[in-house]
Biopython code that builds the backbone (N, CA, C, O; Angstrom):
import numpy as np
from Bio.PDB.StructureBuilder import StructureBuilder

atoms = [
    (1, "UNK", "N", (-42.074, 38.851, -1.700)),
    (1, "UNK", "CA", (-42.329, 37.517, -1.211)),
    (1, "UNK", "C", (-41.275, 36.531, -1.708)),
    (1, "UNK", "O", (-40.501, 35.892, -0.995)),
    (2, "UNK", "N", (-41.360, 36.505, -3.037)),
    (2, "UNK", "CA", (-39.794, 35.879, -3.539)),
    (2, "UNK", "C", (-38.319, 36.346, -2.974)),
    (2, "UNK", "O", (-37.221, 35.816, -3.150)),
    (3, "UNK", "N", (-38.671, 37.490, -2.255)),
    (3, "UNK", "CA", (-37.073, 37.446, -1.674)),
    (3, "UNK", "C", (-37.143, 36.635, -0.440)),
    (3, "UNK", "O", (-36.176, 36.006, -0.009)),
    (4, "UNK", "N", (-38.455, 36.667, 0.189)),
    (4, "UNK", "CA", (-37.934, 35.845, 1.716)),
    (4, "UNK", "C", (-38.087, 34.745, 1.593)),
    (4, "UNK", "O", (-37.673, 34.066, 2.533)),
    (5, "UNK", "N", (-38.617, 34.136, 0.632)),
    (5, "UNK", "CA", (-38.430, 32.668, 0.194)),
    (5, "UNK", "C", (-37.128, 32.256, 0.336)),
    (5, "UNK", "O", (-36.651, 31.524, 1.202)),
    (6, "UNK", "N", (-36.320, 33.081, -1.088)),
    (6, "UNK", "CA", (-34.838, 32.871, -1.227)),
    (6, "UNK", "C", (-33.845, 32.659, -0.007)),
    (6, "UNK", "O", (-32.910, 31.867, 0.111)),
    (7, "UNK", "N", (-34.486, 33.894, 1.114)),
    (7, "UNK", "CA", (-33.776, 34.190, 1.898)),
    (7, "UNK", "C", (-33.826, 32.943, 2.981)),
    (7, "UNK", "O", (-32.760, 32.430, 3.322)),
    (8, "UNK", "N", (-35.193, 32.417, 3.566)),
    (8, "UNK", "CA", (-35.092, 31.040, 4.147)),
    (8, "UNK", "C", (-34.619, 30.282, 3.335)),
    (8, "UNK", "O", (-33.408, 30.418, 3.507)),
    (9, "UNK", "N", (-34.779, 29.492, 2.476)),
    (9, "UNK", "CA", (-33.801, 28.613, 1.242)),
    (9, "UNK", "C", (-32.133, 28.836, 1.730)),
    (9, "UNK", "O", (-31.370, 27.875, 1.637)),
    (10, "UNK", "N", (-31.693, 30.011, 2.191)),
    (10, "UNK", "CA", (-30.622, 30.213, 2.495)),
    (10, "UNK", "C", (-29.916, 30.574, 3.858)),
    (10, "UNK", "O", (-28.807, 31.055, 4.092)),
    (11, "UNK", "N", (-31.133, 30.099, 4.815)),
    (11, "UNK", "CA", (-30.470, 30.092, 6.178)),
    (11, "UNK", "C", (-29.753, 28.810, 6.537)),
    (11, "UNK", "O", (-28.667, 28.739, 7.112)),
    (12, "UNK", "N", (-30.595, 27.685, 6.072)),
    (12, "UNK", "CA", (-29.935, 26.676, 6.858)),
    (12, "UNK", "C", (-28.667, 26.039, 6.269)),
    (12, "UNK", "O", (-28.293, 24.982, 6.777)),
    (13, "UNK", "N", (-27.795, 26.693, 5.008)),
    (13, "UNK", "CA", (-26.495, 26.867, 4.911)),
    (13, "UNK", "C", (-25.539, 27.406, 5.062)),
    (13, "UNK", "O", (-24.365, 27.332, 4.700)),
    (14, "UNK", "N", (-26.554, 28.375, 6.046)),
    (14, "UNK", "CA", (-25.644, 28.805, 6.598)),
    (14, "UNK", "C", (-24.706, 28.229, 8.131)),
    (14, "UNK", "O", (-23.653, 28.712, 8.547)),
    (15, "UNK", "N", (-25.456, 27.133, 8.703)),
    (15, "UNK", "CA", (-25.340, 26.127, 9.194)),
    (15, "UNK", "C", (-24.841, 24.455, 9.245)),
    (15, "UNK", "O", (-24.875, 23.571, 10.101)),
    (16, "UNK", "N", (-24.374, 24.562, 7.855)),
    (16, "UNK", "CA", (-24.004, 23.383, 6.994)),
    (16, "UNK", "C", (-22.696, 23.331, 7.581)),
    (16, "UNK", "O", (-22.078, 24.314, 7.991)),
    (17, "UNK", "N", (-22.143, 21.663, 7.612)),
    (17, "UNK", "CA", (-20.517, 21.114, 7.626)),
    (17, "UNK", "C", (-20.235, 21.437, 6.713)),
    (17, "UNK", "O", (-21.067, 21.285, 5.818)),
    (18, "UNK", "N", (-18.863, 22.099, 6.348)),
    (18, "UNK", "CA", (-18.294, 22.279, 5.285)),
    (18, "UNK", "C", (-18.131, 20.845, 4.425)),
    (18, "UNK", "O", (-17.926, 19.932, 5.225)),
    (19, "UNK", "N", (-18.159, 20.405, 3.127)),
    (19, "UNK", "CA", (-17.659, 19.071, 2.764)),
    (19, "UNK", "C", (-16.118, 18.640, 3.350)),
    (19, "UNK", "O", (-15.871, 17.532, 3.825)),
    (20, "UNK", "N", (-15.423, 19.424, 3.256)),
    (20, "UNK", "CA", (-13.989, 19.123, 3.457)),
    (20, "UNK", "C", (-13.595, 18.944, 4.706)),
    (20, "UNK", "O", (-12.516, 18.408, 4.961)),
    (21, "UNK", "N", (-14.579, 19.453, 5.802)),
    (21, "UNK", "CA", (-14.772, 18.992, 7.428)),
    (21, "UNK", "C", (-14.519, 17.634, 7.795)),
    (21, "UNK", "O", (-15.417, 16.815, 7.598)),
    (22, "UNK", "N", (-13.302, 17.224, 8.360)),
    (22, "UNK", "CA", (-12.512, 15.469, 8.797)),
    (22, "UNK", "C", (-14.152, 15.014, 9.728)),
    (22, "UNK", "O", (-14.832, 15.597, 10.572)),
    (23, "UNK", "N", (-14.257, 13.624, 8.978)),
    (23, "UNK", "CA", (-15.175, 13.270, 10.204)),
    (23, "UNK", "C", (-14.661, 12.799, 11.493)),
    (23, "UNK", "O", (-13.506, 12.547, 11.837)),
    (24, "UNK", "N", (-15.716, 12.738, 12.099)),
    (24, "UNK", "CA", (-15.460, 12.450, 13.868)),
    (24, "UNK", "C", (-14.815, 10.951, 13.707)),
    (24, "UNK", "O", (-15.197, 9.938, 13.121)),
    (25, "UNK", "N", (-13.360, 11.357, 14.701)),
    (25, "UNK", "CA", (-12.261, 10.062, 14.425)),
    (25, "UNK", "C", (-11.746, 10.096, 13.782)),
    (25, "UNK", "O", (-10.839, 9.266, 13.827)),
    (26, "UNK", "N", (-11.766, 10.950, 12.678)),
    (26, "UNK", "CA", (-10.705, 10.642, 11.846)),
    (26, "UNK", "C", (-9.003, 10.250, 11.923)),
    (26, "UNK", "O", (-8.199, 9.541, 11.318)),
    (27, "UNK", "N", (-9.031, 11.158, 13.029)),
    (27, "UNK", "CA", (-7.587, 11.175, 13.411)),
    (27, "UNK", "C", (-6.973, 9.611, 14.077)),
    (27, "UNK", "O", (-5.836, 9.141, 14.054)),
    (28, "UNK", "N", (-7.906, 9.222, 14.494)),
    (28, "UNK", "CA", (-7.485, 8.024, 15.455)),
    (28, "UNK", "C", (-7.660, 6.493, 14.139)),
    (28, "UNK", "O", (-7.229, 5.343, 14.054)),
    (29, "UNK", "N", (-8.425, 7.285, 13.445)),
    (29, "UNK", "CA", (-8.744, 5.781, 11.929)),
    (29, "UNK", "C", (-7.480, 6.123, 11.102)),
    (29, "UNK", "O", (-6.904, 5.124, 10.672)),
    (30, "UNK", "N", (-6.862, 7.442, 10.749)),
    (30, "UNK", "CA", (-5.264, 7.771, 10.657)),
    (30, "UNK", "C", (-4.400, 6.750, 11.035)),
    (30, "UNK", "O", (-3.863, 5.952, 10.266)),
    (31, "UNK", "N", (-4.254, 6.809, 12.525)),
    (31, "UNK", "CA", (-3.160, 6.275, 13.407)),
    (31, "UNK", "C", (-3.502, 4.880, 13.321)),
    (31, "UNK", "O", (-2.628, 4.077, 12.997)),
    (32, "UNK", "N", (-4.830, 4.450, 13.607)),
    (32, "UNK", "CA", (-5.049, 3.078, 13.394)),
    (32, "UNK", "C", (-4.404, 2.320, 12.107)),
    (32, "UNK", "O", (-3.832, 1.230, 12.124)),
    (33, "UNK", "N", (-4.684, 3.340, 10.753)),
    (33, "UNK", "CA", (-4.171, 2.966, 9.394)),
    (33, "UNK", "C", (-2.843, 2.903, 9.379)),
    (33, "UNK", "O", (-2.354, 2.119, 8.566)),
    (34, "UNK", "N", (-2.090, 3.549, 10.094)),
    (34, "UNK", "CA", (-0.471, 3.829, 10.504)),
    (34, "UNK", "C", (0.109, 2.361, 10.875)),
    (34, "UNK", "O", (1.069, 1.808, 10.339)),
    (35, "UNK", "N", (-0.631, 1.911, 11.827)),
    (35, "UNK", "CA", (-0.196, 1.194, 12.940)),
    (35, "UNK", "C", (-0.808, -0.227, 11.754)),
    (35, "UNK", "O", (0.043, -1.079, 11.500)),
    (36, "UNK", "N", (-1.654, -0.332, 11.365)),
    (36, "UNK", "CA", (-2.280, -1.438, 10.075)),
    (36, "UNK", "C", (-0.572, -1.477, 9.236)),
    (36, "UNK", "O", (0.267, -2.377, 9.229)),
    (37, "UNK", "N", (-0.557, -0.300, 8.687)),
    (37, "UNK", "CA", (0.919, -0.334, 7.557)),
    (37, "UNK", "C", (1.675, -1.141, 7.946)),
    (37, "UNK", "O", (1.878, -2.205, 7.361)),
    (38, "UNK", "N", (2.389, -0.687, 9.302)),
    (38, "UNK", "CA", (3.552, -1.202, 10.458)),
    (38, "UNK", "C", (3.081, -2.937, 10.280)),
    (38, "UNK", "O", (3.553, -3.571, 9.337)),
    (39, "UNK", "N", (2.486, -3.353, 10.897)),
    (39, "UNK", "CA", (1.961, -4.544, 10.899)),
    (39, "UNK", "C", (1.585, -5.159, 9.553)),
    (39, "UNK", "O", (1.621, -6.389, 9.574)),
    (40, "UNK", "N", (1.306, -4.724, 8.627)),
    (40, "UNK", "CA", (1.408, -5.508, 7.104)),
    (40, "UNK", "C", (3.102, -5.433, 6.575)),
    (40, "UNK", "O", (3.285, -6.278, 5.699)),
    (41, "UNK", "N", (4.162, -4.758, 6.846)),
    (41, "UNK", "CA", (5.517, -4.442, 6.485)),
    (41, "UNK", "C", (5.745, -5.439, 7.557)),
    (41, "UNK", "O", (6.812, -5.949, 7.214)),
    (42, "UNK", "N", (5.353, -6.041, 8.701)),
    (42, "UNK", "CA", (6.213, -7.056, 9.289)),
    (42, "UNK", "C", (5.552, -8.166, 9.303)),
    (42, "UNK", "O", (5.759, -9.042, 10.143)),
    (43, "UNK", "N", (4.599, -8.260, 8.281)),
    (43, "UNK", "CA", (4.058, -9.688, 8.267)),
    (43, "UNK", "C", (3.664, -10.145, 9.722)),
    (43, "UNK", "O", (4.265, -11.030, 10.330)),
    (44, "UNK", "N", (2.278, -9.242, 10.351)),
    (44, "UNK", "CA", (2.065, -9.286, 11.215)),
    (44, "UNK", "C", (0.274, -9.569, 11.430)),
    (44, "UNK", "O", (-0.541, -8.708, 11.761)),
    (45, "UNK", "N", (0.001, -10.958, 11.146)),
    (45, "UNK", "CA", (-1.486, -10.679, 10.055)),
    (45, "UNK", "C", (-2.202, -10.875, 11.386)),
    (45, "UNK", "O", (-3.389, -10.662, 11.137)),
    (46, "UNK", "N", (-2.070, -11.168, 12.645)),
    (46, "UNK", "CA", (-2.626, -11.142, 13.812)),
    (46, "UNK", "C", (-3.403, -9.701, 14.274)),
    (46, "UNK", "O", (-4.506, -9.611, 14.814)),
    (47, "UNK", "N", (-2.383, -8.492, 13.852)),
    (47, "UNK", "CA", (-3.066, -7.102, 14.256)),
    (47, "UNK", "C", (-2.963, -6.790, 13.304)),
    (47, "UNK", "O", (-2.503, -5.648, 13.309)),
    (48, "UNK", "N", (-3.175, -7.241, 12.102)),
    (48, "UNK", "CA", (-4.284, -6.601, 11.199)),
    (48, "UNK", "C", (-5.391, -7.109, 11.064)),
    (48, "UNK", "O", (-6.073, -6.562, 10.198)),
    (49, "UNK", "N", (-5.900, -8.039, 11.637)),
    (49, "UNK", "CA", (-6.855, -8.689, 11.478)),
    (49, "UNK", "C", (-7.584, -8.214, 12.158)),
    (49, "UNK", "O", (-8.710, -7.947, 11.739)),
    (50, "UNK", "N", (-7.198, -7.927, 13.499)),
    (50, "UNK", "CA", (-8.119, -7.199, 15.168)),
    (50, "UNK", "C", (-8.125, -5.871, 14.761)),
    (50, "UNK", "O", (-8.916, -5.105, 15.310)),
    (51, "UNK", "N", (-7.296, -5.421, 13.797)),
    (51, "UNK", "CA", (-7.116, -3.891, 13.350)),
    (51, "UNK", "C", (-8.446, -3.495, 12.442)),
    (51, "UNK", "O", (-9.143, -2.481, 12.456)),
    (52, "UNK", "N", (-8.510, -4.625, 11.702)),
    (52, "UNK", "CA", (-9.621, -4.168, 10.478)),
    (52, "UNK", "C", (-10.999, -4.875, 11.047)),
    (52, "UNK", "O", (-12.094, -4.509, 10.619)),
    (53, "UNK", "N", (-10.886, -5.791, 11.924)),
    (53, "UNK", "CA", (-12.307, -5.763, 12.209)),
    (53, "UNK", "C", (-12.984, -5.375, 13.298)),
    (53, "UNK", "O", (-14.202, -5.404, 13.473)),
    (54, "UNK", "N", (-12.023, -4.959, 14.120)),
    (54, "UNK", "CA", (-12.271, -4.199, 15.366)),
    (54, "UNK", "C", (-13.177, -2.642, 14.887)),
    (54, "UNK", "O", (-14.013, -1.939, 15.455)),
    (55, "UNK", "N", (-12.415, -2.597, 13.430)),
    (55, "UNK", "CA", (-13.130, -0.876, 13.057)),
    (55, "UNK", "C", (-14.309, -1.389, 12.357)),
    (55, "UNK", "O", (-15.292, -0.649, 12.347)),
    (56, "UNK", "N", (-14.395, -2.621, 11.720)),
    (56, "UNK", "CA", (-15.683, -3.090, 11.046)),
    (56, "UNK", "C", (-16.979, -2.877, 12.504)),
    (56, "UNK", "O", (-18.126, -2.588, 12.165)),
    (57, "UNK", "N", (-16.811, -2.968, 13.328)),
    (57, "UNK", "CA", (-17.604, -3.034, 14.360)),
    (57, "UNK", "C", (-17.733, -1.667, 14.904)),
    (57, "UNK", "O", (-18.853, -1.283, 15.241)),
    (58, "UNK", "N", (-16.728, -0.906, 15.023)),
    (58, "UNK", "CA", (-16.456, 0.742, 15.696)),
    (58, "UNK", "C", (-17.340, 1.672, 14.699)),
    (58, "UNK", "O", (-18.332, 2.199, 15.205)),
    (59, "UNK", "N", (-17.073, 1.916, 13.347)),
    (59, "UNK", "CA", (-17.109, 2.673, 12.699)),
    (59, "UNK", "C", (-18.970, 2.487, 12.022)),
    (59, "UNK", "O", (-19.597, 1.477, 11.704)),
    (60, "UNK", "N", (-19.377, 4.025, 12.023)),
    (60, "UNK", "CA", (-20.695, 3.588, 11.506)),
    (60, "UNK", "C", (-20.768, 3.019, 10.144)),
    (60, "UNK", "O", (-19.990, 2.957, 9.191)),
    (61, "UNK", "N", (-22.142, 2.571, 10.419)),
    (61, "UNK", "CA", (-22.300, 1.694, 8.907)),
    (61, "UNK", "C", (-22.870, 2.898, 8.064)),
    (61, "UNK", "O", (-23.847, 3.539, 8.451)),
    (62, "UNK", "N", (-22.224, 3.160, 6.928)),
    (62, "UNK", "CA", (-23.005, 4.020, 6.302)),
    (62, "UNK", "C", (-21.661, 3.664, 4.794)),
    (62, "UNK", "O", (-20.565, 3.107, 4.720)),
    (63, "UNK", "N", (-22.842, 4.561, 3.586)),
    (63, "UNK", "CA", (-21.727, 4.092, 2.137)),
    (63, "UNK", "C", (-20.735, 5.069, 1.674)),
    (63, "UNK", "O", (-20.007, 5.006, 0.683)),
    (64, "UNK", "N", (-20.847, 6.086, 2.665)),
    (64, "UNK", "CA", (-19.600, 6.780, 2.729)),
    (64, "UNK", "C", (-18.013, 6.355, 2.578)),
    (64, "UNK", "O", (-17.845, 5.471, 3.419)),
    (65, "UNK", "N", (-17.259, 6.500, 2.151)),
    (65, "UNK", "CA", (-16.096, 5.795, 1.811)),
    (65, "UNK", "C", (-14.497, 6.606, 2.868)),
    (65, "UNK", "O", (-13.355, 6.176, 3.038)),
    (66, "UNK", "N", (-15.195, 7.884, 3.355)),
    (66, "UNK", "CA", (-13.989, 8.683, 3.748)),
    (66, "UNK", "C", (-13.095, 7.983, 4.675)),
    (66, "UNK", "O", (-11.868, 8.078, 4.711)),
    (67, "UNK", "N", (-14.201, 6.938, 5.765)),
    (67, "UNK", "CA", (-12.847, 6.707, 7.162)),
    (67, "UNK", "C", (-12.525, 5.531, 5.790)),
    (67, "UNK", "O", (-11.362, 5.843, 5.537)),
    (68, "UNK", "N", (-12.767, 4.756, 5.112)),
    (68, "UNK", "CA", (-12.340, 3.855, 4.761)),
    (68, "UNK", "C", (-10.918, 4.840, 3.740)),
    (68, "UNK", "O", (-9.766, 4.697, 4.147)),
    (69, "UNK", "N", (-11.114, 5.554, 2.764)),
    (69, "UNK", "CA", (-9.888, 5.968, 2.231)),
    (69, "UNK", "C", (-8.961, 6.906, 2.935)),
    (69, "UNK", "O", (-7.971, 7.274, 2.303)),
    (70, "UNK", "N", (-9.151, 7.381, 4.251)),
    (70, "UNK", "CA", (-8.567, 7.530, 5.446)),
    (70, "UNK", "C", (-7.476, 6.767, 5.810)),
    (70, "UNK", "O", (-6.283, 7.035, 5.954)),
    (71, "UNK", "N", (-8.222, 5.620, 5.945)),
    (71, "UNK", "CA", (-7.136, 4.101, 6.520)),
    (71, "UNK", "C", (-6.603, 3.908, 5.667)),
    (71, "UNK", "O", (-5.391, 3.989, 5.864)),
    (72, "UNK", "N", (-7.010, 3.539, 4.198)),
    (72, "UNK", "CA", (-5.882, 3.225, 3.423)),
    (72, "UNK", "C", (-4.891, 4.024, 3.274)),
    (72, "UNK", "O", (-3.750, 3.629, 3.513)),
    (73, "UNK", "N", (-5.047, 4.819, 3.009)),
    (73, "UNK", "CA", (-3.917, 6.208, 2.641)),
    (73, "UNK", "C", (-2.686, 5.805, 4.156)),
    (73, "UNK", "O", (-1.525, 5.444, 4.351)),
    (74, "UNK", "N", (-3.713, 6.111, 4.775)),
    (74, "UNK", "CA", (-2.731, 6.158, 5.890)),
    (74, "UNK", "C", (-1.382, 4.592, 6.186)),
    (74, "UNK", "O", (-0.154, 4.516, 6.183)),
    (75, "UNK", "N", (-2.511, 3.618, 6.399)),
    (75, "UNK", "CA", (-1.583, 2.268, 6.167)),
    (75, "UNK", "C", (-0.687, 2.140, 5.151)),
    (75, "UNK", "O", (0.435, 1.693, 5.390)),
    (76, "UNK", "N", (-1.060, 2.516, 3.883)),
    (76, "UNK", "CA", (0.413, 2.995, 2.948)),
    (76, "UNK", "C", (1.388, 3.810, 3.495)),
    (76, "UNK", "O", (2.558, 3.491, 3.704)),
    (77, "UNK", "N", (0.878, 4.840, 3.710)),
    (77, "UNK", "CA", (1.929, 5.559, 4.592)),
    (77, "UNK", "C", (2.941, 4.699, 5.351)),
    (77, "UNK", "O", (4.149, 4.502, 5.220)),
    (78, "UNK", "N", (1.890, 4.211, 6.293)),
    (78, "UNK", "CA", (2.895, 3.903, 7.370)),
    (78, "UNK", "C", (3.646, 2.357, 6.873)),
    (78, "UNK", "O", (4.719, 1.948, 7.317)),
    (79, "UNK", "N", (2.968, 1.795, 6.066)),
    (79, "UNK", "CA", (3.775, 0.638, 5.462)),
    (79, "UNK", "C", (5.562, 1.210, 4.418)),
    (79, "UNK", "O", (6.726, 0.808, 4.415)),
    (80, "UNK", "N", (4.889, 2.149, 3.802)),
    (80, "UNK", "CA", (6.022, 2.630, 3.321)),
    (80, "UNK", "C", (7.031, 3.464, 4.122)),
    (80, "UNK", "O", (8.158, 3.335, 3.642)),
    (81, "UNK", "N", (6.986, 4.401, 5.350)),
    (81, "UNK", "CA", (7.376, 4.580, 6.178)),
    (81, "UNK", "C", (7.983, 3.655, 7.034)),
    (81, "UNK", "O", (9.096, 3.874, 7.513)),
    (82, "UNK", "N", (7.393, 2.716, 7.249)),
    (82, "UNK", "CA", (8.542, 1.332, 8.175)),
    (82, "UNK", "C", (9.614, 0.931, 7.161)),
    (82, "UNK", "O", (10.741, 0.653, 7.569)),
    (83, "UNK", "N", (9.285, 0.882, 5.719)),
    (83, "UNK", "CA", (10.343, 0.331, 5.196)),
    (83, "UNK", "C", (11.149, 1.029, 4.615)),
    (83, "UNK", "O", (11.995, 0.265, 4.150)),
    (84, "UNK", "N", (11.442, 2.304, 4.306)),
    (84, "UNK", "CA", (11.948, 3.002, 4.284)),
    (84, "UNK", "C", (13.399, 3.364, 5.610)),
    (84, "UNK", "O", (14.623, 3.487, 5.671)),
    (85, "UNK", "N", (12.098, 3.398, 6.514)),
    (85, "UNK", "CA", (13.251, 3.517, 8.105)),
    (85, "UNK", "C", (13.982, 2.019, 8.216)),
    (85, "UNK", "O", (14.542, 2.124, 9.308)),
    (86, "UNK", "N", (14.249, 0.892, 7.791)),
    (86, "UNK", "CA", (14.468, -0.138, 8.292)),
    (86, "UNK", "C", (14.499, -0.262, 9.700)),
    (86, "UNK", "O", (15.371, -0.751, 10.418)),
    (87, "UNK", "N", (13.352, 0.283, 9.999)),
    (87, "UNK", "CA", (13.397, -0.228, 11.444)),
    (87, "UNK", "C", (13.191, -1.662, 12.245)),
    (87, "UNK", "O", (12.869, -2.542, 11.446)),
    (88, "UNK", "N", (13.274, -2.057, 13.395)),
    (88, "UNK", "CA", (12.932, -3.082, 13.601)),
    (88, "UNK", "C", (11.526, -3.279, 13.809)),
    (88, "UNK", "O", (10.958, -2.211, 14.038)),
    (89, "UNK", "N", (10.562, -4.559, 13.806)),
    (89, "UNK", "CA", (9.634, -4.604, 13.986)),
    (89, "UNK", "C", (9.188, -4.710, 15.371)),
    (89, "UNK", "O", (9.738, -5.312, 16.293)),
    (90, "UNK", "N", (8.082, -4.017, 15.378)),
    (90, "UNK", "CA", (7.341, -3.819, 16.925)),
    (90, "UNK", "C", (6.555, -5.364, 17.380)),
    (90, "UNK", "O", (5.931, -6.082, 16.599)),
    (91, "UNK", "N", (6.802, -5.640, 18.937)),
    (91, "UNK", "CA", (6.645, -6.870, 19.055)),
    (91, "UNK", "C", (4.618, -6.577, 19.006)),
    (91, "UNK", "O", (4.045, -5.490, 19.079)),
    (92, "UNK", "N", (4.151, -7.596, 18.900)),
    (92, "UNK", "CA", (2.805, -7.252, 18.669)),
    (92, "UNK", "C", (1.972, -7.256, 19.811)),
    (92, "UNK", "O", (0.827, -6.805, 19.823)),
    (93, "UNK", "N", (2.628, -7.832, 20.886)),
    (93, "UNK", "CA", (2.577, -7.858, 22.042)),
    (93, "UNK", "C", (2.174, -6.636, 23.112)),
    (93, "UNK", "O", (1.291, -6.409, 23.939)),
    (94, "UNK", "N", (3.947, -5.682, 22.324)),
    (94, "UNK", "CA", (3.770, -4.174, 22.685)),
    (94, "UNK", "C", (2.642, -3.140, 22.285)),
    (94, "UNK", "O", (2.263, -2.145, 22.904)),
    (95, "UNK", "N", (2.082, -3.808, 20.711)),
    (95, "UNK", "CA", (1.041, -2.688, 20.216)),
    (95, "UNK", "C", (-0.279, -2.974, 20.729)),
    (95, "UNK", "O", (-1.226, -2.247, 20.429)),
    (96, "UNK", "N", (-0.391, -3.846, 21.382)),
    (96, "UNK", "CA", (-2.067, -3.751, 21.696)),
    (96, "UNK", "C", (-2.319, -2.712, 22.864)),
    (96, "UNK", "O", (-3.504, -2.746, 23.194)),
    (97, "UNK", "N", (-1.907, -2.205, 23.269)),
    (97, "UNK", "CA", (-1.935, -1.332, 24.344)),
    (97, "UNK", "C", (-2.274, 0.482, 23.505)),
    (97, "UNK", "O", (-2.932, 1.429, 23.935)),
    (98, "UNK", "N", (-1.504, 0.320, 22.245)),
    (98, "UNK", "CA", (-1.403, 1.225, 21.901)),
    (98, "UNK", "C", (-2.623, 1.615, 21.056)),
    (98, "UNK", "O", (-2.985, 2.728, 20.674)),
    (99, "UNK", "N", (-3.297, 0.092, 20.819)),
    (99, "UNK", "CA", (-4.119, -0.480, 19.872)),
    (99, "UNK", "C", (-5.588, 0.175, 20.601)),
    (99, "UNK", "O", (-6.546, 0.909, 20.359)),
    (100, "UNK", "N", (-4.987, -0.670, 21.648)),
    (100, "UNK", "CA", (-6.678, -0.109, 22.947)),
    (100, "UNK", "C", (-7.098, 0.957, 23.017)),
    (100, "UNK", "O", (-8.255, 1.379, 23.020)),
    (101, "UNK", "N", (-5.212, 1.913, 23.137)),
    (101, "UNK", "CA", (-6.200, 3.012, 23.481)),
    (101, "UNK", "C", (-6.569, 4.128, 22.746)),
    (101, "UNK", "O", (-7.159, 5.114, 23.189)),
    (102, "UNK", "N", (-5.964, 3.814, 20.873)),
    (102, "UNK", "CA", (-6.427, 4.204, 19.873)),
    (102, "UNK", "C", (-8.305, 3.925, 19.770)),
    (102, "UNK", "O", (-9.123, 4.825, 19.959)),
    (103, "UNK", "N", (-8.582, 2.804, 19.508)),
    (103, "UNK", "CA", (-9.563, 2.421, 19.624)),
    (103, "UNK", "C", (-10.990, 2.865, 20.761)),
    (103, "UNK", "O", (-12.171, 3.094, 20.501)),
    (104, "UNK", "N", (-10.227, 2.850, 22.069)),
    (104, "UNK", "CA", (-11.084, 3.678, 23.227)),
    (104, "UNK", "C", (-11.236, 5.356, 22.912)),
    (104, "UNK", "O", (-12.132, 5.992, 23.466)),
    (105, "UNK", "N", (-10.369, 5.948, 22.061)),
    (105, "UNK", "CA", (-10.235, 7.038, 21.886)),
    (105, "UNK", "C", (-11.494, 7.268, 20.458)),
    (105, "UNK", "O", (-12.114, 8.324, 20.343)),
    (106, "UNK", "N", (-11.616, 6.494, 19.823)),
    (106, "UNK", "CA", (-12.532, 6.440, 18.028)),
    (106, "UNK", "C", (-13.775, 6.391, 18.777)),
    (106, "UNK", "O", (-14.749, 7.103, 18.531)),
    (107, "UNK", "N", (-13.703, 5.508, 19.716)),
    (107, "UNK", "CA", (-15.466, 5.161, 20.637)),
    (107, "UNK", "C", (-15.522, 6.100, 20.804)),
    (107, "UNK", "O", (-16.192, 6.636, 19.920)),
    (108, "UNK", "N", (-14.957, 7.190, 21.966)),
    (108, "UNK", "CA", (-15.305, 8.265, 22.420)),
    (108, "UNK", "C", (-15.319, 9.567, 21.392)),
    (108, "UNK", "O", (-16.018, 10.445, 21.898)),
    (109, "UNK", "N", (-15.021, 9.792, 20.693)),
    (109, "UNK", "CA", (-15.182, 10.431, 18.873)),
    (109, "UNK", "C", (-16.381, 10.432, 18.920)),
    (109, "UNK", "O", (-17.088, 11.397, 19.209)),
    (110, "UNK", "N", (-16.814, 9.077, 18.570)),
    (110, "UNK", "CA", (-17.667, 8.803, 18.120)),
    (110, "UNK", "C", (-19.536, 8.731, 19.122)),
    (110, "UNK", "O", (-20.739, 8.637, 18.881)),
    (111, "UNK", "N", (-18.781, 8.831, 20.017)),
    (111, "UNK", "CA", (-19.996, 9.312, 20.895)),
    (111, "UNK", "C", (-20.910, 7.765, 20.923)),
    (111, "UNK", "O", (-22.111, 7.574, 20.736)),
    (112, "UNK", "N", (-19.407, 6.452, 21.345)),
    (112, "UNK", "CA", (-20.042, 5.530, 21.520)),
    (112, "UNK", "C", (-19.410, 4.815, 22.414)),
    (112, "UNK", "O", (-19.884, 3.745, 22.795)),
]
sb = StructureBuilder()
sb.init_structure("model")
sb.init_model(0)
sb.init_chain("A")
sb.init_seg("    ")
for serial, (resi, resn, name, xyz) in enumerate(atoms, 1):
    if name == "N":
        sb.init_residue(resn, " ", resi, " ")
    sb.init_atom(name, np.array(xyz, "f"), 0.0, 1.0, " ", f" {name:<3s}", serial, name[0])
structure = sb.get_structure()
């Protein structure tokens, strides 16, 4: 009897997310954090502003921290990456498009 105890106790991990499993979006809260960097390296506080609260609204509420150290990581990245490349800065004009359809892409992730 104690073994089939054990043994249910141990089915439904077998079914478990791994911890280390990217959550849903991640990839696009990445690129978003990318595109945040770019825009803090050009003193661009217009799309970071629509950047960070556009995801305050997208992203579930919960006290999980991952999409949030997601974005940061990533916006370093890409902040240190623009300046590194001395590239020129992107008109901000041009990124909302890119912005949209990052963003339309996290909704649909997200199964919202």
């Amino acid at each position: 009897m104690k073994k089939v105890i054990f043994v249910c106790a141990l089915v439904p991990l077998l079914f478990a997310v791994p911890a280390s499993a990217a959550p849903l979006g991640a990839n696009e809260v990445e690129e978003l954090g990318k595109v945040n960097g770019v825009a803090l390296a050009c003193r661009q506080s217009t799309t970071m502003n629509r950047v960070t609260e556009e995801l305050e609204k997208t992203l579930p509420k919960t006290t999980d921290t991952t999409y949030d150290e997601i974005f940061k990581t990533a916006m370093q990245q890409g902040l240190i990456q623009h300046q590194k490349s001395n590239a020129a800065c992107p008109d901000e004009v041009a990124l909302k498009p890119r912005i949209d359809e990052l963003f339309k892409q996290l909704r649909l992730a997200l199964g919202r």
